[in-house]
N, C-alpha and C positions, 0 to 999 in steps of 0.2 A: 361600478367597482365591485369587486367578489368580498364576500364577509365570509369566513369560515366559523360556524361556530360561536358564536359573538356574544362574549358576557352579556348579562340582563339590562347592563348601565349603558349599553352602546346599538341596541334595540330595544324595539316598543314591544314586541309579543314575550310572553314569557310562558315560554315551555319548559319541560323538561328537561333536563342538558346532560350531556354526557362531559364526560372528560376527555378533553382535546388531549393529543399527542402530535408532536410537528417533529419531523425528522426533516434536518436538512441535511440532503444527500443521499441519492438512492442507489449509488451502489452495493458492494456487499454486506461492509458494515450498516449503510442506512436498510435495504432491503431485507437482510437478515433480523435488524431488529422488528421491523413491521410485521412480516411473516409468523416469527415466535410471539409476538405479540396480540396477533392478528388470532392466531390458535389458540392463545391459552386457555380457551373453553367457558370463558367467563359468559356468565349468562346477561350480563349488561356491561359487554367489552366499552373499551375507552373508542372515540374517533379516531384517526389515523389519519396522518395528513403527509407526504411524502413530496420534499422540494425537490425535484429532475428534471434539469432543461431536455436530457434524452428522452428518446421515445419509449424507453424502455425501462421499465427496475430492475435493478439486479447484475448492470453489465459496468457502470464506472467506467473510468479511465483504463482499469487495468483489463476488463474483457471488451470494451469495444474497441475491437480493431478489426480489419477485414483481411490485414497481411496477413499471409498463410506461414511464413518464416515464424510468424509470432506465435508459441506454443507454450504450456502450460509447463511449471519446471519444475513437477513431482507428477509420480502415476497419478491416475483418474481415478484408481482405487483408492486412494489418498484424498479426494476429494468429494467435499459434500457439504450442501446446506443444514444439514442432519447431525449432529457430532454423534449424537447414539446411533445413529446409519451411515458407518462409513462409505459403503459402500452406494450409498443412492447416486451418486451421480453416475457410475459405469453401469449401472440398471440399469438405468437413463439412455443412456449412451447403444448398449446392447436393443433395449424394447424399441427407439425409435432408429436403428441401424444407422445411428448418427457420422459414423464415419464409413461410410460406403465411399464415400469421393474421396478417401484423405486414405490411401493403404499404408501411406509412411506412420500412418500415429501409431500400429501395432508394430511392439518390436520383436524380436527376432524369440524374446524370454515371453512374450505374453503380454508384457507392459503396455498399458497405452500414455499415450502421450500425445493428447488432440491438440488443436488449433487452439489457441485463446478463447476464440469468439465462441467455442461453442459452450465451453464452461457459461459464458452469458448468456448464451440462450437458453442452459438446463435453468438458472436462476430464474431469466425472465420471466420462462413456462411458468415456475412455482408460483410465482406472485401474478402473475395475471389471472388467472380466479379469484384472487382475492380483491382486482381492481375490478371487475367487471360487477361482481356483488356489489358493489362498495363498502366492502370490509375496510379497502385499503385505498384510500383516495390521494392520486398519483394527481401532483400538481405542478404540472409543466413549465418553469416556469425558474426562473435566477431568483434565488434571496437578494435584496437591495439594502433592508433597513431591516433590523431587531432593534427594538428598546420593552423594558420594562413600561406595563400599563395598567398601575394595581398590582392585582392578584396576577395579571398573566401575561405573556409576551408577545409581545404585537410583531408582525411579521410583515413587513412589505414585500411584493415582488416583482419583479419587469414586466407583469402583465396588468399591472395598476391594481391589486389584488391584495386587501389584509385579511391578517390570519391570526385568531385570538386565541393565546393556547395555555393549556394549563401546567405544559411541562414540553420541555425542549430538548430534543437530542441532537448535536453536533456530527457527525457522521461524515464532514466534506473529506476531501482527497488532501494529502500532505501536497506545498506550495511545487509548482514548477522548478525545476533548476534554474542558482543563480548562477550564472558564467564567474569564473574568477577575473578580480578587473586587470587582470594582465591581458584578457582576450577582449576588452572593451573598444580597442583600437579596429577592431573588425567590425563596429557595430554598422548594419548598412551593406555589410558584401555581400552577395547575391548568394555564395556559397557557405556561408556562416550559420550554420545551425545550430542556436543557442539551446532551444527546447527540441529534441527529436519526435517527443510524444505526438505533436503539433501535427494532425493531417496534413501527406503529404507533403511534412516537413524535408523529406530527402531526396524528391523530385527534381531539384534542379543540380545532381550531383552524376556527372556523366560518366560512363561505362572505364574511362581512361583515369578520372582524374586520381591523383596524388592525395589520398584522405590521412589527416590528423584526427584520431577520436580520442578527445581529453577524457579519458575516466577509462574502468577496465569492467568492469560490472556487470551486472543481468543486460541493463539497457544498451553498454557496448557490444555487448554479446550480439543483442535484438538486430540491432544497426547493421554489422558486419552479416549478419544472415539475413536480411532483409535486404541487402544492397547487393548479396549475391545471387540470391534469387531473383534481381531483375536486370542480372548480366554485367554487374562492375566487375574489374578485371584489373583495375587498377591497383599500385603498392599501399599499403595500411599501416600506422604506425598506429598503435592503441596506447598511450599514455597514463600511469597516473604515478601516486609519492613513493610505494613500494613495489609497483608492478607485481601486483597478483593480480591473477584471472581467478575469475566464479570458476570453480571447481564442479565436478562429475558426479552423477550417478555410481554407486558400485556393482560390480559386473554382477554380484547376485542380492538379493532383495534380504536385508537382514535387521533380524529386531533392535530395540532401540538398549545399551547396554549400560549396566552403571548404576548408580545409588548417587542422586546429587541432596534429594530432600531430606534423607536420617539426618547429616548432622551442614548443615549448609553452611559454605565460604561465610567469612565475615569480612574479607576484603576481594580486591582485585586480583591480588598477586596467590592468595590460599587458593582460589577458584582454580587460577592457571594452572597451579601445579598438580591441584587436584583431578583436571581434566587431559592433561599428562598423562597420571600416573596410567588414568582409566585406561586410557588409548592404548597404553603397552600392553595393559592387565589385557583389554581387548584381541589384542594381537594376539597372544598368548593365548587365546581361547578361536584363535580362527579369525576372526574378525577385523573388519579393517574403522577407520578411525570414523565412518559416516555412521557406524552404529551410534559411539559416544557422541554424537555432536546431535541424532536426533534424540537421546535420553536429556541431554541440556536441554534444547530447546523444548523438551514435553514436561520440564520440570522448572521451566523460564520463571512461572508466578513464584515458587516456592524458594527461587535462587535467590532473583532481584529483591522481593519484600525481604529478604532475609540480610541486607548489605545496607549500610549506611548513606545514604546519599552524596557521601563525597566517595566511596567508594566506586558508586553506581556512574559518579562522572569519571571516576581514572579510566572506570569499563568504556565508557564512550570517548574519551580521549584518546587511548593508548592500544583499545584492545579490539574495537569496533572493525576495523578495517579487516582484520583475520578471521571475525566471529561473519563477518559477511560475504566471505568467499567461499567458505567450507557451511556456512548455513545457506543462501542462496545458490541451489547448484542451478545449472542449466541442462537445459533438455538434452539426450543424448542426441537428438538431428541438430538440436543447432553447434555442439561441443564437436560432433564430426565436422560443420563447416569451420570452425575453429583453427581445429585441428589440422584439416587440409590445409589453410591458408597459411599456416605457421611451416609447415612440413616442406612445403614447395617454395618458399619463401619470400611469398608475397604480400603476408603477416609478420611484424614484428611487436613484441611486449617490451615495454620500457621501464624501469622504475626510473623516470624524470618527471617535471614539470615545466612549464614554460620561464624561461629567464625574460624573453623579452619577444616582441611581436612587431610587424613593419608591413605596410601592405604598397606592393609596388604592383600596381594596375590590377591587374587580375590574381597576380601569385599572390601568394602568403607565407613573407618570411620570418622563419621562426628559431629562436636559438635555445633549443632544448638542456636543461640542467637534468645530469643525470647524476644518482643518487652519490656515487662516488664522488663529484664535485664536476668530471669532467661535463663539457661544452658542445653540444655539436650544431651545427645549422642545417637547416633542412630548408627546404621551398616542398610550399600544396597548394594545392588547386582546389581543397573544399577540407572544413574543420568543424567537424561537429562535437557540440557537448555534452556529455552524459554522466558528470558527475552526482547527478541523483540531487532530488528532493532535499531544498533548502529548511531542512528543518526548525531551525530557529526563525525563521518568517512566518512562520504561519499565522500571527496574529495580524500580518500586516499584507496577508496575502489578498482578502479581499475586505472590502469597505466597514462593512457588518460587523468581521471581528474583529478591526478596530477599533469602533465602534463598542462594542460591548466592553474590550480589553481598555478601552478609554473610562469609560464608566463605570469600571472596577469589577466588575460582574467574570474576567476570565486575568488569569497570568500565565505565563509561559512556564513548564515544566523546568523546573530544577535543573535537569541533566538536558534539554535544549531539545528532548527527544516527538516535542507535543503541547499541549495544552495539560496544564495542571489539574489533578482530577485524584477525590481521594479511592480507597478500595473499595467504597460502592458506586465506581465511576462519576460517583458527583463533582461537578466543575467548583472550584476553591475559585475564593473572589479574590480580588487583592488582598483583602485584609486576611486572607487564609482560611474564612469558614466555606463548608462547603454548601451549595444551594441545592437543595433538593429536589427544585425544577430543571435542573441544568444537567444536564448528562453529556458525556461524551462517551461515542463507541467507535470502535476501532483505530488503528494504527497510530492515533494522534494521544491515545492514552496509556501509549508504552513504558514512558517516564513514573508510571505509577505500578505499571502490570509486569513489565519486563517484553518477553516477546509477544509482539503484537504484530506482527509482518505476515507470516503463514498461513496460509487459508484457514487450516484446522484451528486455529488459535484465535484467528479473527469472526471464525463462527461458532466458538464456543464463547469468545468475549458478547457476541450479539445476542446467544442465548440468555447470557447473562442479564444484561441488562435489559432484555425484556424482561424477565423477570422481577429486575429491580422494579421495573415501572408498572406491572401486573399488580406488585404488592402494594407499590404506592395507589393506585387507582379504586382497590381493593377498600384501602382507609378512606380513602376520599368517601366512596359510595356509603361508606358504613354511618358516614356522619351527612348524607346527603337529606 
């Protein structure tokens, strides 16, 4: 059995100790935290413990994939482990001539716009010197069990392995999509693809068939470009409540416009209007409405902390749907296959939902409620779901955080957007104090930060709480 680290009371030698740090989840949010953590120059840094069933740190759910369709959906200049070095990652990309095989990611302005994957490989890079030292000890391997033990939190994990830690960072991936159960009738079709993320989940979807894609979003986006990259041909219906599609890049690269933090919204509806007004004011100075929408999103902490929590749910109720089309744009190669598909009319966008569902052998009869009331029926040959990350599950998404959310130790975010977590990302117990061992980073602590989806946001949130955790370690030592 593997001991990490192991209080005095659970071993016989008693040496010196450091302070354990256990990140579950080593994508960017968890790999970002270990990296700035790993750096902060401290002369007796903490351990570093990093749960990743992948081979790799740094790539997640969202960079590993091998599909070439799947592309990154802001410039490269835009992106980076570094928030003081925006630009590290197109360094990156330029010193190792990372895209010599990919001539589509340069666009026609200069822009790059790589593959996914390789965004995970520029991370991986960074963190693998730190694995190899053992600065950063990459432990392959599922969480199974957390409970409190003492002072510190016992870690089980699928390789029969505990791990005794002093301080715990949350870091997994927001839950799978749940299908809405009006498509539960289909559970079992060979052609029913509930989760797309899922390797070579869309393999069995042939070049002809008739596809239903329930949702309109990044991931339907993914789907339809990935399905025509390997020769479907078939008609598309894309589905969702108000049919809006993820929106575009603008044809020239423009600053971000606006004043949202002088004097910030106090509700949902002052927001609205106020991000209106910009938009014209923007117009009026040349500019088109994707400046205003990245000044919001670079000014998310200062907006959200500034609105009342029931304010903060009419925004995820009423406004969410809009703020995710025009804040999530999509790459301009995959919005051309879009585009084609629509133009030649082999694509069409819905605002319906499913009324009702029938599967007669192999077809899939479906009688589509469109927004207007009317009814139409259709038959498909393959229905995939892409309504996006069940957010309110995530305490139930795997065992552990139940487990903890059982034992009071985590609660679900107010606004349904994550895990409850105050502004020094510490996780609030049930009874609402926050623990000071318990941290959450990234995407799952938006309910407290505001935007937390963005790369730039997600690695400036992982700076963050390295830091938090530098300082906590910092007090530990001083009273060591």
């Amino acid at each position: 059995m593997h001991h990490d680290n192991l209080p005095s009371d659970h071993q016989d030698l008693q040496l010196p100790r450091r302070p354990l740090v256990a990140i579950i989840g080593g994508g960017i949010s968890g790999a970002g935290v270990a990296y700035h953590l790993a750096l902060a120059g401290r002369d007796r840094p903490p351990a570093i413990t990093v749960f990743e069933p992948r081979a790799e740190l740094g790539r997640g759910l969202a960079y590993d994939t091998n599909d070439p369709a799947h592309r990154i959906n802001v410039p490269a200049a835009r992106m980076s482990l570094l928030p003081e070095h925006p630009g590290d990652f197109l360094e990156w990309i330029e010193l190792n001539d990372a895209i010599a095989d990919d001539p589509a990611a340069r666009r026609a302005d200069g822009a790059i716009f790589p593959r996914r994957e390789l965004f995970g490989r520029y991370v991986a890079s960074a963190l693998r010197p730190l694995v190899e030292t053992g600065a950063v000890r990459h432990r392959r391997a599922v969480v199974t069990d957390v409970e409190r033990d003492g002072a510190f939190w016992r870690i089980a994990d699928s390789q029969g392995g505990q791990t005794f830690a002093d301080y715990l960072v949350i870091a997994t991936s927001h839950p799978s999509p749940s299908p809405p159960s009006a498509l539960m009738a289909l559970a079992g079709h060979p052609k029913f693809v509930a989760d797309s993320t899922v390797p070579g989940a869309l393999d069995a979807i042939d070049p002809d068939d008739r596809l239903l894609v329930v949702g309109n979003g990044l991931t339907a986006a993914d789907v339809v470009a990935s399905l025509e990259s390997t020769g479907h041909r078939g008609p598309v219906t894309s589905i969702s409540r108000r049919g809006l599609r993820s929106r575009g890049h603008p044809a020239v690269a423009q600053d971000p416009f606006g004043a949202f933090e002088t004097v910030p919204a106090e509700s949902a509806t002052q927001l609205l209007r106020i991000v209106r007004r910009t938009i014209r004011e923007a117009e009026q100075a040349g500019l088109t409405w994707h400046a205003v929408l990245d000044q919001v999103r670079g000014n998310g902490h200062a907006i959200w902390r500034a609105l009342p929590v029931s304010e903060r749910r009419r925004i995820v109720r009423h406004l969410r749907p809009f703020w995710d089309v025009h804040r999530f744009r999509i790459a301009p190669q995959v919005e051309e296959v879009l585009d084609r598909a629509v133009a030649n009319g082999r694509m069409e966008v819905l605002a319906a939902s499913v009324a009702s569902i029938r599967r007669e052998g192999d077809d899939i009869g479906v009688v589509l409620r469109r927004r207007n009331g009317e009814r139409l029926e259709r038959v498909y040959d393959a229905m995939v779901v892409t309504t996006g990350p069940a957010h309110g599950g995530i305490l139930n998404s795997q065992p552990w955080l139940a487990r903890l959310h059982d034992l009071g130790h985590l609660q679900l975010d107010p606004t349904g957007l994550g895990i409850a977590c105050n502004l020094s990302s510490e996780a609030l117990a049930g009874d609402g104090r926050p623990d000071p061992t318990l941290l959450i980073s990234g995407p799952l602590a938006r309910g407290a930060f505001g935007e937390l989806m963005g790369l730039p946001q997600i690695t400036e949130h992982a700076v963050f709480v390295a830091s938090e955790l530098d300082r906590k370690v910092e007090k530990d030592l001083e009273y060591d």
